[in-house]
DRENSEVEX-839301 format. One line per field, with one value per residue (C-alpha): residue number from 1; residue in one letter; x, y, z. Coordinates in pm, whole numbers, plus 32768, in hexadecimal, padded with zeros to 4 digits. Example, Ala and Ser with C-alpha at 12.3 -4.5 7.8 and 13.67 -1.06 7.14 Angstrom:
BEGIN
pos 1:2
code a:s
X 84CE:8557
Y 7E3E:7F96
Z 830C:82CA
This chain:
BEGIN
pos 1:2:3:4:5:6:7:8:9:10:11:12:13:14:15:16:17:18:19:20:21:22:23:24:25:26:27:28:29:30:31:32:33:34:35:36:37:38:39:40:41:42:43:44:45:46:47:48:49:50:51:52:53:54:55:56:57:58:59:60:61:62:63:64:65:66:67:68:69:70:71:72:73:74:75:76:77:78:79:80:81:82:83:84:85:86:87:88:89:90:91:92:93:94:95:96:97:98:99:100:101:102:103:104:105:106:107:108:109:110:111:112:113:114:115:116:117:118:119:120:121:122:123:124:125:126:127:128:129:130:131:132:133:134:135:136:137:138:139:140:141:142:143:144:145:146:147:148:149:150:151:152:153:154:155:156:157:158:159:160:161:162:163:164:165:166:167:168:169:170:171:172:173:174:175:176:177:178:179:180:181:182:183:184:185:186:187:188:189:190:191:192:193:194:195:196:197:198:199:200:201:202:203:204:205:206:207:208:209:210:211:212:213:214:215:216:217:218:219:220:221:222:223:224:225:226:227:228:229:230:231:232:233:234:235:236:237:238:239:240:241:242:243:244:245:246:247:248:249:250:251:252:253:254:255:256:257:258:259:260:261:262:263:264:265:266:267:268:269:270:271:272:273:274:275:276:277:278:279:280:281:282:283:284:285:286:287:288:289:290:291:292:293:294:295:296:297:298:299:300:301:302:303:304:305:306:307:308:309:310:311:312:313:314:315:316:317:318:319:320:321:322:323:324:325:326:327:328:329:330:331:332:333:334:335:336:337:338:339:340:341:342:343:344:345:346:347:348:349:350:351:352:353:354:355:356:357:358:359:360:361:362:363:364:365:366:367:368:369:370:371:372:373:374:375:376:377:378:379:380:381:382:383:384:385:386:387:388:389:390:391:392:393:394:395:396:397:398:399:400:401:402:403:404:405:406:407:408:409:410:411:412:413:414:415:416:417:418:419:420:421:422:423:424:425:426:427:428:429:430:431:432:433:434:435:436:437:438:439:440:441:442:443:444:445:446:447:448:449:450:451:452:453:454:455:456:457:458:459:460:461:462:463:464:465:466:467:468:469:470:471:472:473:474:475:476:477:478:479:480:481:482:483:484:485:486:487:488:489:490:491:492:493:494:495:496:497:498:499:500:501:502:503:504:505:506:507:508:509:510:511:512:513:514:515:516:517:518:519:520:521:522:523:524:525:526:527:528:529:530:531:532:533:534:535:536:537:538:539:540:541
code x:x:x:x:x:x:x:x:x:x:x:x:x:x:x:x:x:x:x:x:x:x:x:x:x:x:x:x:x:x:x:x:x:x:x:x:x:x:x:x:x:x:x:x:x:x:x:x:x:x:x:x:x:x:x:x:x:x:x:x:x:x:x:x:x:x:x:x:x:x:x:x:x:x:x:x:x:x:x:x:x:x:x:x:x:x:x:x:x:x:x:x:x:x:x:x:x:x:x:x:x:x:x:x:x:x:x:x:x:x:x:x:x:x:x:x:x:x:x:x:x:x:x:x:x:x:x:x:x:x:x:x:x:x:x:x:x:x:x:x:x:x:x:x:x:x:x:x:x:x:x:x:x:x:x:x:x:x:x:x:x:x:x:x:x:x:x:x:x:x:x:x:x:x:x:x:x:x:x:x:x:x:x:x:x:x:x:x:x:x:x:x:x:x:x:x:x:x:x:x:x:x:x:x:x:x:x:x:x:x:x:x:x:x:x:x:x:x:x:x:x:x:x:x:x:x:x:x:x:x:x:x:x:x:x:x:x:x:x:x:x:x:x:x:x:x:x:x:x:x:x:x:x:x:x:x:x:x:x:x:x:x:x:x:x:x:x:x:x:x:x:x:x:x:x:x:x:x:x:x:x:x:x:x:x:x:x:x:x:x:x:x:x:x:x:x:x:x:x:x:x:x:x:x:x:x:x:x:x:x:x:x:x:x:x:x:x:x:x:x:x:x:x:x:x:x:x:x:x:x:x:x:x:x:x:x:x:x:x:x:x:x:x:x:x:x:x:x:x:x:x:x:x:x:x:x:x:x:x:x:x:x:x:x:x:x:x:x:x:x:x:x:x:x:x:x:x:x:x:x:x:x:x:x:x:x:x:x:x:x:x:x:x:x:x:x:x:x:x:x:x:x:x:x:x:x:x:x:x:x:x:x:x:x:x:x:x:x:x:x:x:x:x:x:x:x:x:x:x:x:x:x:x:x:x:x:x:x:x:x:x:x:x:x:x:x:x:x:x:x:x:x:x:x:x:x:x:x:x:x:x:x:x:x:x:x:x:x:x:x:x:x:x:x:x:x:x:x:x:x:x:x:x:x:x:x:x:x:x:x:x:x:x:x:x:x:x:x:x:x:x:x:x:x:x:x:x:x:x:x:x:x:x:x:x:x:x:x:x:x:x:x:x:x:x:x:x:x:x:x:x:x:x:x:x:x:x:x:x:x:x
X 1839:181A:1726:15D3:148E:141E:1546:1523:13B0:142F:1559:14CB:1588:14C1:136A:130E:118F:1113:1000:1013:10FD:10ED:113B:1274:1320:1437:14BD:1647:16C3:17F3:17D6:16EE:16F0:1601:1584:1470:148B:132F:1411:1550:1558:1681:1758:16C6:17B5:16B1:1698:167D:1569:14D9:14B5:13ED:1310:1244:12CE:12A5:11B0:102A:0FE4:0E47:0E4D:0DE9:0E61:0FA7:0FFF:0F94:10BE:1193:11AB:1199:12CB:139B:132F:13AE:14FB:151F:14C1:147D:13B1:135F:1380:1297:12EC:11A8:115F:1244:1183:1067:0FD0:0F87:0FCA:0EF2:0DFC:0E15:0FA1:0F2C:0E09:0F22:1028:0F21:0EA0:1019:103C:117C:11EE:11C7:1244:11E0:12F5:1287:1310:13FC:14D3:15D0:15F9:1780:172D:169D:1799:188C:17F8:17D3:1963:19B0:18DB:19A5:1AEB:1A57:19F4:1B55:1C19:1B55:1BC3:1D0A:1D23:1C86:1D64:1E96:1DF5:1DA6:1F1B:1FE3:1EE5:1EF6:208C:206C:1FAD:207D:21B9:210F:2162:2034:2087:1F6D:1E7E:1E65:1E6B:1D53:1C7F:1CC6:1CAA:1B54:1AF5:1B2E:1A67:1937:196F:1A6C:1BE4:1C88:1DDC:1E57:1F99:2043:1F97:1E4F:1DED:1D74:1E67:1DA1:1C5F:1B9E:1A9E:1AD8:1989:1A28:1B14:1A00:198D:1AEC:1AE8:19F0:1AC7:1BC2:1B88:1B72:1CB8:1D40:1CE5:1D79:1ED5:1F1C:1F08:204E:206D:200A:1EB4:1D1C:1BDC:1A72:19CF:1846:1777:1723:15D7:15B2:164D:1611:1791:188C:1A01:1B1C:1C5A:1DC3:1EE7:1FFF:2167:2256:22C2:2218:21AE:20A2:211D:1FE4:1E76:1DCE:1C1E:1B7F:19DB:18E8:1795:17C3:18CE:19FB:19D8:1B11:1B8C:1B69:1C45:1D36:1D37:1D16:1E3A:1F29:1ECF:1F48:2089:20C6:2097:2144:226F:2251:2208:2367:242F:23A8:2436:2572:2599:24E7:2608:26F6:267F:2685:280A:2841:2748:2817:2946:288B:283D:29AE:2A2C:2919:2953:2AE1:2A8C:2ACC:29AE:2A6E:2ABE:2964:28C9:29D5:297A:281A:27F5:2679:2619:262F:2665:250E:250E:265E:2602:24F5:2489:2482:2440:24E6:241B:24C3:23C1:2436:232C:22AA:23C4:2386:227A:2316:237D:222C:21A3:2287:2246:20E5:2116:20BD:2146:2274:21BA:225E:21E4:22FC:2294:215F:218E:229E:2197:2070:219A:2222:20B8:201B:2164:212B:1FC6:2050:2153:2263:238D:23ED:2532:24D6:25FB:25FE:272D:2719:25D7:25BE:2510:2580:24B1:24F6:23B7:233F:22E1:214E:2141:207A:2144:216B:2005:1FB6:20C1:200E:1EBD:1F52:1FC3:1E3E:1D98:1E8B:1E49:1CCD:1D16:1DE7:1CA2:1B8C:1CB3:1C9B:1AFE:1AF2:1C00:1CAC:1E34:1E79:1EE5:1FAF:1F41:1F67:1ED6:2073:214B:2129:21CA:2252:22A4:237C:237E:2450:2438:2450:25D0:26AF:27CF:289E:27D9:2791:2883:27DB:266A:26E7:2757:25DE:253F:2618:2596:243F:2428:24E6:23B7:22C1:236F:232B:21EF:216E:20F7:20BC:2177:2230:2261:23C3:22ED:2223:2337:23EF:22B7:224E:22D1:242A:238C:228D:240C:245A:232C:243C:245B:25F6:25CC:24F1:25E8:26F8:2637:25B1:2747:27D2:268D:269E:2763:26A4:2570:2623:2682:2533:247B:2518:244E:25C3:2544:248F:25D5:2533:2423:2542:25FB:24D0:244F:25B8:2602:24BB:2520:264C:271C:2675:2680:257F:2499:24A2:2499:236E:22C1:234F:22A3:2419:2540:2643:2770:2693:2688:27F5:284A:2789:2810:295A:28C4:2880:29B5:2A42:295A:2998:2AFF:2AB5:2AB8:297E:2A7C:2AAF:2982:298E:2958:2865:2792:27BE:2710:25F1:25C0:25E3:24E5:23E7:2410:23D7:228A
Y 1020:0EA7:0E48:0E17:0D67:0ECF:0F37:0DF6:0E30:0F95:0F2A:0F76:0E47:0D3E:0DCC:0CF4:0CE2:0CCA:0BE1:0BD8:0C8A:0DB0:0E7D:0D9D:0E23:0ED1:0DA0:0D8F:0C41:0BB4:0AF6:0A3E:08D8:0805:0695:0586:04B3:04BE:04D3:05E1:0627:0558:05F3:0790:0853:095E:0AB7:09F6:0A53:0911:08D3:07C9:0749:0651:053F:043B:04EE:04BD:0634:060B:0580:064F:0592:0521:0695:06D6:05C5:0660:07F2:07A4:06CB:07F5:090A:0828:0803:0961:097F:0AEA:0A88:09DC:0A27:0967:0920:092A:08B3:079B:0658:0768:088D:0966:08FA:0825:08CC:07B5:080D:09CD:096A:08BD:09D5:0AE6:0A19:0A0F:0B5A:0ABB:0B95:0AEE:0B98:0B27:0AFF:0B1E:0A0E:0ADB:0B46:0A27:09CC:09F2:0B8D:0B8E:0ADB:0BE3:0CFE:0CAB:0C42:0DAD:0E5D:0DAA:0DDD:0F72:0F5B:0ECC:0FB8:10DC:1059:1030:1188:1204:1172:1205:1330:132C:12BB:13D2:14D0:1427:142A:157D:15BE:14F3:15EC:171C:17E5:1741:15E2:14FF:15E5:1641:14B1:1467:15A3:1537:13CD:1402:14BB:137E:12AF:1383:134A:13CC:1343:136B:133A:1279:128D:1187:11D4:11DA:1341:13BD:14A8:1537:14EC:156C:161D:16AD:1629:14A5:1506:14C4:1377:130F:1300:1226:1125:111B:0FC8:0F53:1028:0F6B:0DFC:0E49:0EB9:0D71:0CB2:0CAE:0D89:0D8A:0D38:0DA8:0D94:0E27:0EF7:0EE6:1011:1140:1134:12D4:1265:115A:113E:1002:104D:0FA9:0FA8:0F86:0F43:0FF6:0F8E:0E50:0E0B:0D4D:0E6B:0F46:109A:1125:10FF:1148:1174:11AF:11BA:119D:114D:101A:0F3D:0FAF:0F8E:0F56:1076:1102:0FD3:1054:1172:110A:1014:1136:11FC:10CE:1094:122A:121A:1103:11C1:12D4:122E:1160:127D:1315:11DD:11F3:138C:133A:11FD:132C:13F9:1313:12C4:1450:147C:1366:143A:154A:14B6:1449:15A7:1618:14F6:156A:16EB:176D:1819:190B:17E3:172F:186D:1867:170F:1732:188D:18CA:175B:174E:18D6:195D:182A:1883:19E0:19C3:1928:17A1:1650:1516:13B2:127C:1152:0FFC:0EC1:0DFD:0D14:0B94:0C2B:0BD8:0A9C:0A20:0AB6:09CD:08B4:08E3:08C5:0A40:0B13:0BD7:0D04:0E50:0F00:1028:1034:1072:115A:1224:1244:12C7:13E1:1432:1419:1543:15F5:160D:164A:1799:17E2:17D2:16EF:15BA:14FF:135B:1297:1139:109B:0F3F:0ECE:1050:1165:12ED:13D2:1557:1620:17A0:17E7:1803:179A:1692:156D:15AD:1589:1473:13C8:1431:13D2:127E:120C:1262:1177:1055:1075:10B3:0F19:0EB0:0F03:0E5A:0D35:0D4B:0D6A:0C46:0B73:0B5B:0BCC:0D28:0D64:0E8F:0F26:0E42:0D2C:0CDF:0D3B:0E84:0FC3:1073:11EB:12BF:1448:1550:16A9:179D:1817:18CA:17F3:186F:17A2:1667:1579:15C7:15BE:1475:13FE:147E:13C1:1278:12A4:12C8:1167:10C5:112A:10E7:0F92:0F6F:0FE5:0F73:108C:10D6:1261:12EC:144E:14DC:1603:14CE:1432:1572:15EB:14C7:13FB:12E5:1206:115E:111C:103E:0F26:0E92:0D1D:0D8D:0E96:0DBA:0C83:0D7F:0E05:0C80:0C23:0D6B:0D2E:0BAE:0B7E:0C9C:0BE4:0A84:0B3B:0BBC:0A57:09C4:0A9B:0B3B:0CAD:0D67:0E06:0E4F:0F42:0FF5:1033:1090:11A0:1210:128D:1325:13E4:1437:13A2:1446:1363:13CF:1418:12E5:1227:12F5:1253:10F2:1111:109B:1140:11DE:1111:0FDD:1069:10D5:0F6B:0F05:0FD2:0F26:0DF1:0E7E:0EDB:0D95:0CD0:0D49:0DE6:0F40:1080:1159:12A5:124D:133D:123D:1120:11D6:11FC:10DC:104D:112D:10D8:0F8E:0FAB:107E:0F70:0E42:0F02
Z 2801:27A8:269A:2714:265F:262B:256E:2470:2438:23E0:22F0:219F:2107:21D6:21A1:22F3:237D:24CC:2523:26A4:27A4:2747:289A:28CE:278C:285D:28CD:2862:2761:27B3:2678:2595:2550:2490:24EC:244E:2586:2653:2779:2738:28C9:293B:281D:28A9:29A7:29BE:28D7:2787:2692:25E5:2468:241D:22E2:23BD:22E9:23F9:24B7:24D0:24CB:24C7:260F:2703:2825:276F:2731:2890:290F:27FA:2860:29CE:29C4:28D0:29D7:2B0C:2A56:2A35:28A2:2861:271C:2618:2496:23AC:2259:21B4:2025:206D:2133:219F:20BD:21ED:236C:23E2:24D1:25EE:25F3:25EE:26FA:27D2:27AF:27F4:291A:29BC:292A:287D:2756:25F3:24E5:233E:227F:211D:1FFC:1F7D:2097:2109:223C:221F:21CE:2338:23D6:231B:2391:24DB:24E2:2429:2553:2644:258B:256E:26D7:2757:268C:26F1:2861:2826:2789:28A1:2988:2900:28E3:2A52:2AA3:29B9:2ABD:2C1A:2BA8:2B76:2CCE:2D8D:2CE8:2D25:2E7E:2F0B:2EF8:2F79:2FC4:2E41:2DDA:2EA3:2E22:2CF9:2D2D:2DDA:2C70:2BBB:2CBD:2CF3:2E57:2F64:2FD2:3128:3169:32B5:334B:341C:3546:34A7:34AB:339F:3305:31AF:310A:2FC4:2FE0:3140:31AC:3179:32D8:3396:32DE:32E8:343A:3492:340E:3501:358A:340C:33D8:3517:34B0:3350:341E:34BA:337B:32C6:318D:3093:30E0:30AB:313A:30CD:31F4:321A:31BB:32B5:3387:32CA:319B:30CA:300D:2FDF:3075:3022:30FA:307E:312D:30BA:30CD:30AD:31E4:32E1:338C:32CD:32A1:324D:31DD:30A4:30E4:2F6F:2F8D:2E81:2E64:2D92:2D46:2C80:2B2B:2A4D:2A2D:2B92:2BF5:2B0D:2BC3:2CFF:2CE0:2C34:2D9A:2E76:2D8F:2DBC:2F10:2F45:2ED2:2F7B:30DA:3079:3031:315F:31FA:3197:31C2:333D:3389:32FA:33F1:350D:34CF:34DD:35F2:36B7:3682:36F9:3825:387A:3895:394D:3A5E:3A45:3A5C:3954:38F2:37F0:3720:3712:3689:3568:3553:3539:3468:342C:3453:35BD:35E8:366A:3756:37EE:3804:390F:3A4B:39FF:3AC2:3A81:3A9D:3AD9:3A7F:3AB6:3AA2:3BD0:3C57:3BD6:3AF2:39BA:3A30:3ABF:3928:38CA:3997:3927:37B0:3795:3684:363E:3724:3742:3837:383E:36DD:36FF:37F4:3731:35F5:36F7:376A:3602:356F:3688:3641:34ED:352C:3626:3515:3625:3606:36DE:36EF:3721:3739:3790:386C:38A3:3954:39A9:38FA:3948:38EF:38E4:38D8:38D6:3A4B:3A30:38CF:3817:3846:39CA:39DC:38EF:39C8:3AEA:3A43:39CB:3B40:3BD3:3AD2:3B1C:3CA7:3C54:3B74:3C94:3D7E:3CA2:3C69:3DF4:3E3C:3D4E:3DDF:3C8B:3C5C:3BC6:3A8A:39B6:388B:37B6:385B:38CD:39DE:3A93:3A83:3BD6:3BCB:3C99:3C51:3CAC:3D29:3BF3:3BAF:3AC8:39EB:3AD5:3C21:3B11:3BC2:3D0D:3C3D:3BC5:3D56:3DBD:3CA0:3CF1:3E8A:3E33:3D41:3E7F:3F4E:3E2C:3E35:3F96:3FDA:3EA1:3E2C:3CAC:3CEF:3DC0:3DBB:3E88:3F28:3FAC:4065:40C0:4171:4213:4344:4355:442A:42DC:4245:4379:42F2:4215:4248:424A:4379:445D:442B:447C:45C6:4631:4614:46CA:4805:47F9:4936:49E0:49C9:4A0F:4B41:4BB7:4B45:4C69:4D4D:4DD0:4D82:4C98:4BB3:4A7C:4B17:4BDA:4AC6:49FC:4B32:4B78:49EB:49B6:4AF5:4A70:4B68:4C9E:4DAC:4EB0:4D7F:4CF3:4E39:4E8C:4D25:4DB9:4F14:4F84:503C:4F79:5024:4F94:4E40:4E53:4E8C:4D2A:4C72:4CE2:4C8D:4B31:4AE4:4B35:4AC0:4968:4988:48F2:49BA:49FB:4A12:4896:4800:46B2:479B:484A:4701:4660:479F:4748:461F:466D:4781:468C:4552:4653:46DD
């Protein structure tokens, strides 16, 4: 603890009185410094304790002494020492009556104590105070090393690091979950930080920021970004119910460096992973399935040894550029996504394989696991933004506040079906893409209908080129060709049937059909022709 005006009154050496003050004793001295001048204020920063001998003061008048302590407690003076026996026997009692009246703590400093044995004792409590602090610190550090060693990791540096706080820690990951706290009961505090947590994650690291106390609990949180690259690999919550001291900041700051560390050599073992993962993922595609389980060994095993699905994420086309356009920031969208996967993995203790491929990210994932669903989770919250964006006329955004993610899943496989997982995955981002659609699952497109496919801007200029002279034909008013042909194919080529739907004879629609074929030089015997020209007809309706 600092020194404080109780602890000099107490030091035998000083044999210091009090006159006035006395319940304000416990306030701490940053130092002691004496002044004659009748106005010491502009040369104050606030904490000093004031020896003076009222050399140049007029301590009998009242409203002088009045002026005098009002003007040291509005610069922040914690007290003042008077030298008595020198200019005044005993205090005078207009300076006590004006102390006691601001309730401003005056202490008597007897003739034979200096004023430079006050000023040294209040630097050798500091000095005391600092090295205790320092001692502390390392003492902290050799422990939270220690922790951070142990087979626990981070969960035992933030039990212990919550010991040295008197508070709690919580440990975010780069999603922003919270992945350990100390004590157990700080989980639940932890989380009500997320949007904190999430404003902290956009800043580049390193970086800080002081969260406001609870509505149930009255503490101060402080949030540390951990990492060195511009991305924030993690989140460091540490809350007390008063501001760090010293040594807790020792401490504190010995948990971020540790951290720090760890979260970077997780880095590096993770972009490790990735390049083997990648590898992985090539001889699955080729189909070799044999070989990307010797690849993988127990990394990638238990993944490879059930059901799996494989995501292919890609981002919004012209997203990026339109971010850029806009001044936004380096946004990463698939990177965000990817943490959100790897983070609920790690959560389900099940194992994912991310690898990124050019503007792509492919995802391998345990059929019904964790990821699957934060994936899952992840696309309903961006359409439920992209429908408030909507109500409020405004234009949608991803995650991060950047361009958005789209999704397509496959059905679940073996590594023996991953190149056709990987072909299932690849069809349902296409019709993502098209339909504009957050995620697309391959059981969604395999059970639905072909004719939503045929609303590509590609498929109806294809159809308006293939029925153009059709209906230049029947804009003349020379027949009605296009609604033959249309009646005559869904009729399968029946004649009277179709003639019958037409209301004409079947000589008459035997004669447009002629004029079909000629019209556009293709034969209706040709079964491609013939559905090509129903498609045609369906994408053009």
């Amino acid at each position: 603890m600092p020194p404080t005006l109780a602890s000099l009154v107490q030091h035998s050496a000083l044999k210091l009185g009090v006159r006035a003050g006395e319940d304000r004793l416990d306030t701490a001295v940053r130092w002691a410094h004496p002044s004659e001048l009748d106005d010491p204020v502009p040369y104050m920063e606030g904490g000093e304790l004031l020896l003076t001998t009222a050399m140049k003061l007029d301590a009998e008048d009242a409203d002088a002494m009045r002026r005098y302590v009002r003007r040291l407690a509005d610069a922040g003076v914690v007290g003042l020492g008077f030298a008595v026996g020198v200019n005044y026997e005993d205090i005078p009692q207009a300076l006590v009556d004006a102390a006691a009246e601001a309730g401003f703590p005056l202490l008597e400093v007897p003739r034979r104590t200096p004023f430079i044995a006050i000023s040294k004792a209040v630097s050798a409590a500091i000095a005391a105070d600092q090295y205790r602090a320092v001692t502390a610190g390392f003492d902290a550090q050799r422990e939270l090393t220690r922790a951070a060693l142990s087979a626990e990791g981070p969960t035992a540096l933030l039990d212990r690091l919550a010991a040295h706080v008197d508070g709690w820690a919580a440990l975010y990951d780069a999603s922003g979950a919270v992945v350990a706290a100390a004590p157990e009961w700080a989980a639940r505090r932890a989380a009500r930080l997320a949007a904190d947590v999430a404003r902290l994650r956009e800043r580049p690291a390193p970086a800080s920021a002081v969260a406001g106390a609870a509505d149930d609990r009255e503490d101060r949180v402080e949030l540390q970004s951990l990492g060195t690259g511009r991305r924030a690999r993690g989140v460091l919550a540490v809350g007390t119910g008063a501001p760090l001291g010293t040594a807790e900041r020792y401490a504190v700051h010995s948990a971020i460096a540790l951290l720090t560390l760890t979260t970077e050599r997780s880095r590096s073992l993770h972009e490790a992973e990735q390049r083997l993962g990648a590898a992985v993922l090539r001889m699955l595609l080729a189909g070799e399935p044999d070989h990307a389980r010797a690849v993988a060994g127990g990394l990638y095993g238990g993944l490879l040894d059930a059901p799996f699905r494989v995501l292919v994420a890609e981002t919004a086309p012209g997203a990026a550029a339109d971010e850029a356009a806009a001044g936004g920031g380096a946004a990463d969208p698939l990177g965000a996504l990817a943490d959100a996967l790897e983070a609920a993995a790690a959560r389900g203790g099940e194992s994912v394989l991310a690898v990124p491929d050019g503007d792509r990210l492919i995802v391998l994932a345990p059929d019904g696991g964790a990821a699957v669903a934060a994936c899952t989770e992840y696309a309903e919250a961006l359409e439920e933004r992209r429908g408030a964006a909507a109500g409020r006329h405004e234009p949608a955004a991803g995650a991060d506040g950047g361009a958005e993610p789209l999704v397509g899943l496959s059905a679940p496989a073996g590594p023996a079906a991953a190149a056709s997982a990987y072909r299932q995955a690849r069809q349902a981002l296409s019709v993502a893409r098209r339909r504009g659609r957050a995620l697309v699952e391959h059981e969604q497109v395999a059970a639905g209908s072909v004719l939503p496919l045929l609303a590509d801007d590609a498929v109806r200029a294809f159809a308006d080129g293939m029925l153009r002279a059709l209906y230049e034909h029947d804009a003349t008013g020379r027949g009605d060709l296009v609604a033959s042909l249309r009646a005559w194919l869904s009729r399968h080529g029946q004649w009277d049937a179709a003639a019958a739907d037409l209301g004409v004879h079947r000589h008459t629609l035997r004669y447009r059909m002629r004029r079909v074929e000629e019209i556009l030089g293709r034969s209706l015997d040709d079964p491609d022709v013939r559905m090509e020209l129903w498609l045609a007809l369906k994408a053009t309706d």
